[in-house]
C-alpha positions in Angstrom: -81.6 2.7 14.5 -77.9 2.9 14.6 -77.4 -0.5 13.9 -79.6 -0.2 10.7 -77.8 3.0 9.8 -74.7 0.4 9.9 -76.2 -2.4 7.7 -76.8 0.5 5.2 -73.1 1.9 5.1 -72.1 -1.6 4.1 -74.1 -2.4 1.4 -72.5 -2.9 -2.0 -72.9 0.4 -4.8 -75.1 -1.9 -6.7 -77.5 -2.8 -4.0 -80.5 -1.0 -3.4 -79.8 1.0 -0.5 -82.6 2.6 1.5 -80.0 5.6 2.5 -78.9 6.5 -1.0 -82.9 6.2 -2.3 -84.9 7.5 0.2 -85.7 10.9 -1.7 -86.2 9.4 -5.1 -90.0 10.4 -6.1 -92.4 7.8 -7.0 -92.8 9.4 -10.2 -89.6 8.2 -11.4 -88.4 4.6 -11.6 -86.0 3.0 -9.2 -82.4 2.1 -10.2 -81.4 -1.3 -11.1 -84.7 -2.4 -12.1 -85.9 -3.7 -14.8 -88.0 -1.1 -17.6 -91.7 -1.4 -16.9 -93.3 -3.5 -19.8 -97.1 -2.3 -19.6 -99.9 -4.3 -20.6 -102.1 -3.1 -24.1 -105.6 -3.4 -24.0 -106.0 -3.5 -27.5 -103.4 -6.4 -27.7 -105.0 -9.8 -29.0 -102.3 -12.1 -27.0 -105.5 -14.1 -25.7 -107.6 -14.0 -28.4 -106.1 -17.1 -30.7 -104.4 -19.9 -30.9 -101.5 -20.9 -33.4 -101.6 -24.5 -34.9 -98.7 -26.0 -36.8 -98.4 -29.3 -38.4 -95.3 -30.2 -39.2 -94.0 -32.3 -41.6 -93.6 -35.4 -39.5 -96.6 -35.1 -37.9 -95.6 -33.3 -35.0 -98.2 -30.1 -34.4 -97.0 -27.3 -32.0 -99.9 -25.1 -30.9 -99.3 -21.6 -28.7 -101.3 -19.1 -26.8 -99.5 -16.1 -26.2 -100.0 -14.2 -23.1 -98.8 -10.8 -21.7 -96.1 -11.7 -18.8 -92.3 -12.7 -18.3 -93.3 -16.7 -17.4 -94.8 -18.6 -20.1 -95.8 -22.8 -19.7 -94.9 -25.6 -22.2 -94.7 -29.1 -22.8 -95.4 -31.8 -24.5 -98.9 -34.1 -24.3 -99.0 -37.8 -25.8 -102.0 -39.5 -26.8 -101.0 -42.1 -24.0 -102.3 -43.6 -21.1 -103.7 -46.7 -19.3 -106.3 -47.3 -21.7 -103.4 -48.4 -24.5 -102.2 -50.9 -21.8 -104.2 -53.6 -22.9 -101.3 -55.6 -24.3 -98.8 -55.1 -21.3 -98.8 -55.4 -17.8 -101.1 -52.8 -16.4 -99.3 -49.7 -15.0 -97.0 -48.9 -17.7 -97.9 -45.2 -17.5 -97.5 -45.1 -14.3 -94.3 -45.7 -14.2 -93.7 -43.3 -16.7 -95.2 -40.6 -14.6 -92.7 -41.3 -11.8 -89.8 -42.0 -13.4 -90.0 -38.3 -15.4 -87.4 -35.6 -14.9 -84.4 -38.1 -14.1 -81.2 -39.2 -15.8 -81.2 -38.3 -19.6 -78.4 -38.6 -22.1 -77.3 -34.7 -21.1 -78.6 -34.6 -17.5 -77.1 -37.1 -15.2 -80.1 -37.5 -12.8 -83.1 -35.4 -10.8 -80.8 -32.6 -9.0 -79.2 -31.9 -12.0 -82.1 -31.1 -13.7 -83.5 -29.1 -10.5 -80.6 -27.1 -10.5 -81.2 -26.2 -14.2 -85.3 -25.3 -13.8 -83.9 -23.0 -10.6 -81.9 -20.9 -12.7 -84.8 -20.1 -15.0 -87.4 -19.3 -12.0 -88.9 -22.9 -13.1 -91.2 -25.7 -11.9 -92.2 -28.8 -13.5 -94.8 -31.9 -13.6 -95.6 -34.9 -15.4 -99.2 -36.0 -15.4 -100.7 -39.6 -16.6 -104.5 -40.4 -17.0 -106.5 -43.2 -19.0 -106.0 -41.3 -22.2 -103.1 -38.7 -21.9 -99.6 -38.0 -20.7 -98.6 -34.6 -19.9 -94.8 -33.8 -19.4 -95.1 -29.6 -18.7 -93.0 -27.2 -17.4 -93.3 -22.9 -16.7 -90.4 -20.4 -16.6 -89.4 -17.6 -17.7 -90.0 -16.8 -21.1 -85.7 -15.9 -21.9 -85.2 -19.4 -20.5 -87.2 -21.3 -23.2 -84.9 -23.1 -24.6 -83.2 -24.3 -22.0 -86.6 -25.3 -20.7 -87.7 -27.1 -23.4 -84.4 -29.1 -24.3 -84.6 -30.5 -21.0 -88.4 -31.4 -21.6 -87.2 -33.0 -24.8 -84.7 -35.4 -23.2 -86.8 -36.3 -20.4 -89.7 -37.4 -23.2 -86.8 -38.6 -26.2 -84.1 -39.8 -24.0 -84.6 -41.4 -20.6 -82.1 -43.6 -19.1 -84.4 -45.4 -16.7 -81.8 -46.6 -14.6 -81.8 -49.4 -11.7 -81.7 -46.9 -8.9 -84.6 -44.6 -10.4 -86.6 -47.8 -10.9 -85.9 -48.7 -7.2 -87.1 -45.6 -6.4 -90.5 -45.5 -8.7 -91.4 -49.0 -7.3 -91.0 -47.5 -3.5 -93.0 -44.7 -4.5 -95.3 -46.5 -6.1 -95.8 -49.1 -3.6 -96.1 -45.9 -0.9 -99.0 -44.9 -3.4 -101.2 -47.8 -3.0 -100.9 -47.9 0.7 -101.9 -44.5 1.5 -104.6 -44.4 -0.9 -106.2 -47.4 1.3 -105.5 -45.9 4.5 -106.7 -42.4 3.3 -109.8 -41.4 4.6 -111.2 -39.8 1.1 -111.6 -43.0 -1.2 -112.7 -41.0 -4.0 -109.2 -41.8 -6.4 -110.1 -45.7 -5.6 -113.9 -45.3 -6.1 -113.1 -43.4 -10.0 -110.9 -46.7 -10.8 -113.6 -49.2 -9.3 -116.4 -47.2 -11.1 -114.4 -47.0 -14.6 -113.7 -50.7 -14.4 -117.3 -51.6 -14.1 -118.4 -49.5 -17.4 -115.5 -50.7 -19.3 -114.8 -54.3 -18.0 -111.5 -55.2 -19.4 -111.3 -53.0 -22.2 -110.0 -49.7 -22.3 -111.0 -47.0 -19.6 -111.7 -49.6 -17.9 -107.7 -50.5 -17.3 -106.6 -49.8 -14.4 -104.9 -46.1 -14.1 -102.5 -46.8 -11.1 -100.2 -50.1 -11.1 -101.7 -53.0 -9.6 -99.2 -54.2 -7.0 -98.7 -57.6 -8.6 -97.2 -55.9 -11.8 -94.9 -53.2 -9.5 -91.6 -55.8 -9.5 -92.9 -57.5 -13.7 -92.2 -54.1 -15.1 -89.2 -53.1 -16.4 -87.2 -50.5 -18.8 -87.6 -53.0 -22.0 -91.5 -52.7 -21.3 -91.2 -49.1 -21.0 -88.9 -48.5 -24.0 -91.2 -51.3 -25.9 -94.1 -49.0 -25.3 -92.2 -45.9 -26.0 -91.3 -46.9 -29.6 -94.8 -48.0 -30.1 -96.7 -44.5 -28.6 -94.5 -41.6 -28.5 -94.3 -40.9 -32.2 -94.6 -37.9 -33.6 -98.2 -38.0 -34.9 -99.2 -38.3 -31.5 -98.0 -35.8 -29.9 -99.0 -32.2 -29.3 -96.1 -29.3 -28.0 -98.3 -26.4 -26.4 -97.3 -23.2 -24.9 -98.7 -20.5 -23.2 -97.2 -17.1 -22.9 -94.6 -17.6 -26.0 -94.7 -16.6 -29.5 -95.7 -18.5 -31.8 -92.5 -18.8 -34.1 -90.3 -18.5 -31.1 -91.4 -21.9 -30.0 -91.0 -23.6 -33.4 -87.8 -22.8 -33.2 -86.9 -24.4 -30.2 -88.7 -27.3 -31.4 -86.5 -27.4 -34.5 -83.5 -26.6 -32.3 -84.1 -29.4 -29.1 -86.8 -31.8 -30.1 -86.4 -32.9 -33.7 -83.2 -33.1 -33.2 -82.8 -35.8 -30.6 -82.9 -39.3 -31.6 -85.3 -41.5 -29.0 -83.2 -43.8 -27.3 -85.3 -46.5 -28.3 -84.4 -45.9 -31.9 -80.6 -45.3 -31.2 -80.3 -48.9 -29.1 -82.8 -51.8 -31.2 -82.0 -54.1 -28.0 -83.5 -52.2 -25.6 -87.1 -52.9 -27.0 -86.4 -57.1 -27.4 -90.1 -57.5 -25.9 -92.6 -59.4 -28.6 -95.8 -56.8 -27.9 -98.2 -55.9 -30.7 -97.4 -52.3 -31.8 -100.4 -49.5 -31.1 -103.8 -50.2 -30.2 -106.6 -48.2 -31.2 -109.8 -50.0 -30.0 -112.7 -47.9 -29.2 -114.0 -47.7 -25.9 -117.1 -50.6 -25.0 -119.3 -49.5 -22.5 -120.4 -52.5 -20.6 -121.6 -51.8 -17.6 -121.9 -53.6 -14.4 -120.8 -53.9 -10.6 -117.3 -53.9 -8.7 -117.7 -53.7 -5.0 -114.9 -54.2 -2.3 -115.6 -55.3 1.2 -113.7 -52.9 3.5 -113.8 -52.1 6.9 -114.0 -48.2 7.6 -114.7 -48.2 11.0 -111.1 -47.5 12.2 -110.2 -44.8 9.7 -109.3 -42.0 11.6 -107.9 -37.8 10.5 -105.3 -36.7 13.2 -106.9 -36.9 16.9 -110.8 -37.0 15.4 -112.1 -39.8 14.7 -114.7 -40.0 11.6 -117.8 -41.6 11.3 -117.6 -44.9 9.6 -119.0 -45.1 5.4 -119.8 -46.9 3.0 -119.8 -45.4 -0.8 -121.3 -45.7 -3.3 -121.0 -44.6 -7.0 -123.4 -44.9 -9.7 -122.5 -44.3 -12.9 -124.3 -44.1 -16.7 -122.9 -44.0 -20.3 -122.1 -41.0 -20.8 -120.7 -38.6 -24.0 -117.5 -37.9 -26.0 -116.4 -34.5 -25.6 -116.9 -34.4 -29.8 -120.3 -35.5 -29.4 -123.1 -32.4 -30.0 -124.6 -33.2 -26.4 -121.5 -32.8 -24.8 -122.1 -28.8 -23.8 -125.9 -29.8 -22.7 -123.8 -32.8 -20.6 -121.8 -30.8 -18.7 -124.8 -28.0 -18.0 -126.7 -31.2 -16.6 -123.4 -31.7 -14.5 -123.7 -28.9 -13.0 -127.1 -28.5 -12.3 -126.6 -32.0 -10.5 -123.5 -30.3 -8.8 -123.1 -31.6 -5.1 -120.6 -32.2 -2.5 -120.1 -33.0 1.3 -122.3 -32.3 4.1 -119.8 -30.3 5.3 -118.6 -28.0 2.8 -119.6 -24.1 3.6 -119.9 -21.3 1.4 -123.0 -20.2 -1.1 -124.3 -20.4 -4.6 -121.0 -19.7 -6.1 -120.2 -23.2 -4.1 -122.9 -25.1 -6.0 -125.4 -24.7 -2.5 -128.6 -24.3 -4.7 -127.4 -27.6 -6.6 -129.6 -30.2 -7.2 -127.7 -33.0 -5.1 -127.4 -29.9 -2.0 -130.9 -28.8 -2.1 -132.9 -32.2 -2.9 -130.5 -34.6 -0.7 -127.7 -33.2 1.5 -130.3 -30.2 2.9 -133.4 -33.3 3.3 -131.1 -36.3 4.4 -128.8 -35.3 7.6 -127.6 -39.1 7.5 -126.1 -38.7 4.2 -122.2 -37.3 4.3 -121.4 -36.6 0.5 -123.4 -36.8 -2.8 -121.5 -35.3 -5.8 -122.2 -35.5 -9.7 -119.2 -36.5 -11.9 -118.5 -36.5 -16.0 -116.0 -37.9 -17.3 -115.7 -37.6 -21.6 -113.1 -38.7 -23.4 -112.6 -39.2 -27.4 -114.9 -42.0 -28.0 -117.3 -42.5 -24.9 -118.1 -40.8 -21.5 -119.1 -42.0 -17.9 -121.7 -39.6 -15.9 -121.7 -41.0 -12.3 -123.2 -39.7 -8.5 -120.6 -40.7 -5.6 -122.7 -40.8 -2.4 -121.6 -42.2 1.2 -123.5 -42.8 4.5 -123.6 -45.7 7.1 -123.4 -49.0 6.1 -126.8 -49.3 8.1 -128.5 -46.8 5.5 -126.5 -48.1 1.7 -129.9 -49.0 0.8 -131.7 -46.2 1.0 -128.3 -44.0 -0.2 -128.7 -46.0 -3.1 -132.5 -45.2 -3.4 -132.1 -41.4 -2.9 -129.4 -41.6 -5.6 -131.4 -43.6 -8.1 -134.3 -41.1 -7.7 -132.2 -38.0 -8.8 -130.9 -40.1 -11.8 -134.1 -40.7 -12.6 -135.4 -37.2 -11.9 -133.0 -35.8 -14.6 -135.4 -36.6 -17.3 -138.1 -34.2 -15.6 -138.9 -30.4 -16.9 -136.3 -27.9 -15.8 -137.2 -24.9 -14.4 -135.8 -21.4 -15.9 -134.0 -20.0 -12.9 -132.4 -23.7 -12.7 -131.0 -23.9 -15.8 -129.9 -20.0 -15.8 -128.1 -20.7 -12.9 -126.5 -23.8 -13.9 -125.6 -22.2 -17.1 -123.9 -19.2 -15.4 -122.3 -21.0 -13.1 -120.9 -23.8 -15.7 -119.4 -20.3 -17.3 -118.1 -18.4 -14.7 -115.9 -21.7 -13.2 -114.4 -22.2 -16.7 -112.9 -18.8 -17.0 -111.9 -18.7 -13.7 -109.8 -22.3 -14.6 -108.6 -20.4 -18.3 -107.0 -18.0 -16.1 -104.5 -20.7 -15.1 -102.0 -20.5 -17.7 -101.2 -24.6 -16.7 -104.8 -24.9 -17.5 -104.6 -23.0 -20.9 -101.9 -25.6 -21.9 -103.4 -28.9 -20.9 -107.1 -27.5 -22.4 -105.1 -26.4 -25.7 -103.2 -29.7 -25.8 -105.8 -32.3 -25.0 -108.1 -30.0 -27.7 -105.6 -30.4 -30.8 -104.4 -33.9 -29.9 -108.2 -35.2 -30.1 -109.6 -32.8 -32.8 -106.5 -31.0 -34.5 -108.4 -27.5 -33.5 -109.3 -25.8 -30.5 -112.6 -23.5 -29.5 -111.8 -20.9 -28.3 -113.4 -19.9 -24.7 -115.8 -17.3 -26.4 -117.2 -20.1 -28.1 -117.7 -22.3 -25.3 -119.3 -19.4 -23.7 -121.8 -19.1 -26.3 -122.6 -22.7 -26.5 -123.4 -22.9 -22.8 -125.9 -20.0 -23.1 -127.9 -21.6 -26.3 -128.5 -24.7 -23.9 -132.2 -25.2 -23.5 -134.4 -27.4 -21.4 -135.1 -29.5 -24.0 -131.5 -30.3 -24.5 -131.6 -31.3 -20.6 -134.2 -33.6 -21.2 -132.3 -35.3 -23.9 -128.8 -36.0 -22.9 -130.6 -37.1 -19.8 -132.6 -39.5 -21.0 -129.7 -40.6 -23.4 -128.1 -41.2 -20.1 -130.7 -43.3 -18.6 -130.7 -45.6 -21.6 -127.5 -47.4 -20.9 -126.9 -50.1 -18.5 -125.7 -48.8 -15.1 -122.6 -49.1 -13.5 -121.9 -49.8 -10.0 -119.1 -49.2 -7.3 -119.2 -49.8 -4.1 -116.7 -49.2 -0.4 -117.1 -50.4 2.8 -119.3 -52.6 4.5 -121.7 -53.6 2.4 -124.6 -55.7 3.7 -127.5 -53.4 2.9 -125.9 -52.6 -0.6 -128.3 -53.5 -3.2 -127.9 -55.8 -6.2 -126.8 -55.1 -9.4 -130.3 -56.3 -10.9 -132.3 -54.7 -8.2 -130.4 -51.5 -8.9 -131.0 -51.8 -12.6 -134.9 -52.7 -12.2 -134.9 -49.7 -10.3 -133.9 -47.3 -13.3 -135.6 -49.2 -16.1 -139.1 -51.3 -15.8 -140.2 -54.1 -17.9 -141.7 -51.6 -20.9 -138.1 -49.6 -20.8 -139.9 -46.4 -19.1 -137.9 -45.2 -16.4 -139.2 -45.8 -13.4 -140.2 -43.0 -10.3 -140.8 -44.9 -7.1 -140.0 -42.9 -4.5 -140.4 -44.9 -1.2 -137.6 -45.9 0.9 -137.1 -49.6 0.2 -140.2 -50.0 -2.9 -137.8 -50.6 -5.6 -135.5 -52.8 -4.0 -138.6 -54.9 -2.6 
């Protein structure tokens, strides 16, 4: 006690000091802190979002939020499927060489030290179709914020060191996601390149390692001048007004000349310029021999699998089955024998309750849809022995085919309520708020709002089940398989399975009949 009563004594007037406060009521607000800004429940912060289209193309779109942190950034129409005229991987490289040197900021620490004043964080995000440079702060540090955001997209140096560096990383990358026991990142590439053979989604998303030491800064500028223009482009925010963030946009981005532009010789490469070929589903089998058996987590060593994922043309996130889609997805649902929790978990799932509760030998069965502007890919991941790949394939090709059956009421109630409740308990992300409101206006200049959503999910019907499913089951499947994979099926066997000679689908159900 006395040595507290010390510490006390020698705290500075402006410190809050226990001694000097101790009979302050809790009516009445402490000293040095900040005013109380309280919350108005008849404020509409939530309830719209703000769409600008300026006169070069660029559109800035905003969500204001109640709170003293807000997220923005910037998201390109990019992404490995515009990689069909370079050396697979460019985006990649892009992802890991964000937040370094820039024209103003001399490299990575610099620009840490920057976001640390403002309370900030910040991320940069490729996939096949977008890239997603994003940052959250405070709000009274937006423009610093943002001006960085605006160099690291505008104004990279991309310098030997930092290209070093990405090519460690990356090369790190591709070795841990072979020794890792979950193969589900390599499965999604194997399982994409099947449906869209060389065309694409079908690209591959991470660098293959012959093209880490081929690419380099004149490739990424070349692509640059080519993809980051300004009608492709989408600035979100969340938790900002609306005009505020115009205004920094006036004040950072549109006033920084791409390095590209400023220097003609750094983008000497002959490359056609932009690329806009739609998505052809193709279908078809990748498979990978692999030996699993020594694949170990800490101490405990796991049982050895094989996976396999197959996969069906799916929809476009514009198409009118899209809703219906992703009700079907999670009525599928799934997940790993393991997982523990109840129907909030997906437990009453069709993939828990007709395969993972029946079939002890099989370790993971999980339902997947991927849309995107043009075309879609629905596909099951399961994984078991290598002993038992023929009949995981069989129990997976029965589901498929099961889709196309009468759904019951309670089924589809649940699936629709639980489609509902997970997307606004994502919305109340606010990094999730700006990726949904940013991938939303960069593919259809709009956004729906979630209320919308909410009501589309609830109109679903079983009729609508029926349909997208048997719009699934018309396309040509496609195949990915891990592991050891002597008992895996062929492609033709796999396809007999799902269609038969009059194009009905076909429901055998015994182990081994449809492979005979």
């Amino acid at each position: 006690m006395k040595s507290l009563k010390n510490y006390l004594n020698l705290q500075s007037p402006r410190t809050y000091c226990l001694k000097s406060r101790c009979n302050i009521p809790l009516s009445k607000p402490l000293p040095y802190l900040p005013n109380i800004k309280y919350f108005n429940e008849n404020s509409q912060l939530s309830n719209e979002t703000k769409i600008t289209k300026l006169s070069n193309g660029l559109t800035v779109a905003t969500e204001n939020r109640f709170g003293h942190f807000c997220t923005v950034g910037v998201v390109i129409d990019s992404g490995s499927r515009y990689e069909v005229a370079y050396p697979s991987g460019i985006n990649h490289f892009l992802e890991k060489l964000s937040f370094n040197s820039t024209n103003s900021y001399k490299d990575k620490d610099h620009i840490l030290r920057e976001f640390e004043k403002q309370c900030g964080i910040f991320d940069c995000q490729s996939s096949r179709d977008t890239l997603i440079y994003a940052a959250s702060a405070e709000i009274k540090g937006l423009e610093k914020v943002f001006d960085i955001i605006s160099e690291i997209v505008l104004q990279p140096n991309f310098t030997e060191d930092e290209f070093k560096m990405a090519r460690k990383t990356i090369s790190f990358e591709l070795e841990d996601l072979n020794m890792k026991p979950d193969q589900e990142p390599l499965l999604m590439e194997m399982i994409h390149a099947a449906a869209y053979r060389d065309n694409t989604l079908g690209l591959p998303k991470l660098c293959p390692k012959e093209n880490i030491p081929i690419i380099d800064r004149k490739l990424l500028y070349t692509y640059m001048r080519d993809h980051f223009i300004p009608e492709r482009i989408v600035i979100a925010g969340v938790g900002i007004e609306h005009d505020a963030l115009l205004e920094v946009v006036h004040k950072t981005f549109l006033r920084k000349i791409p390095t590209w532009e400023g220097c003609k010789e750094l983008t000497g490469v002959k490359i056609p310029g932009f690329d806009g070929s739609v998505a052809q589903y193709t279908g078809g089998i990748r498979k990978k021999e692999k030996d699993m058996s020594d694949i170990s987590l800490g101490p405990n060593p796991l049982p050895e699998l094989a996976h396999c994922v197959i996969g069906l043309e799916g929809v476009a996130h514009s198409d009118p089955t899209f809703v219906p889609a992703c009700v079907l997805n999670a009525m599928m649902g799934g997940g790993g024998s393991f997982s523990a929790g109840g129907p909030g978990k997906g437990m009453y799932s069709r993939l828990y309750l007709n395969v993972l509760n029946i079939h002890h030998w099989i370790f993971n069965a999980t339902a997947y849809n991927h849309s995107y502007s043009d075309t879609g890919l629905f596909c099951v991941h399961a994984s078991a022995h290598p002993s038992q790949l023929a009949e995981l394939a069989e129990v997976v090709l029965k589901e498929l085919t099961n889709m196309t059956k009468s759904v019951s009421q309670t089924e589809l109630e649940r699936s629709k309520k639980q489609l509902q409740s997970m997307l606004m308990m994502n919305l109340e992300s606010r990094p999730v708020v700006f990726e949904d409101i940013g991938r939303q206006v960069l593919a259809n200049g709009s956004r729906k709002l979630p209320q919308q959503l909410l009501n589309e999910i609830s109109k679903v019907s079983e009729e609508d089940i029926v349909v997208v499913a048997q719009k699934f089951l018309a396309s040509k499947p496609s195949v990915a398989a891990l592991g050891t994979l002597k008992q895996l099926p062929s492609y033709e066997q796999i396809q007999h399975a799902l269609l038969d000679k009059n194009g009905k689908i076909s429901q055998n159900s015994r182990y081994g009949s449809i492979f005979a």
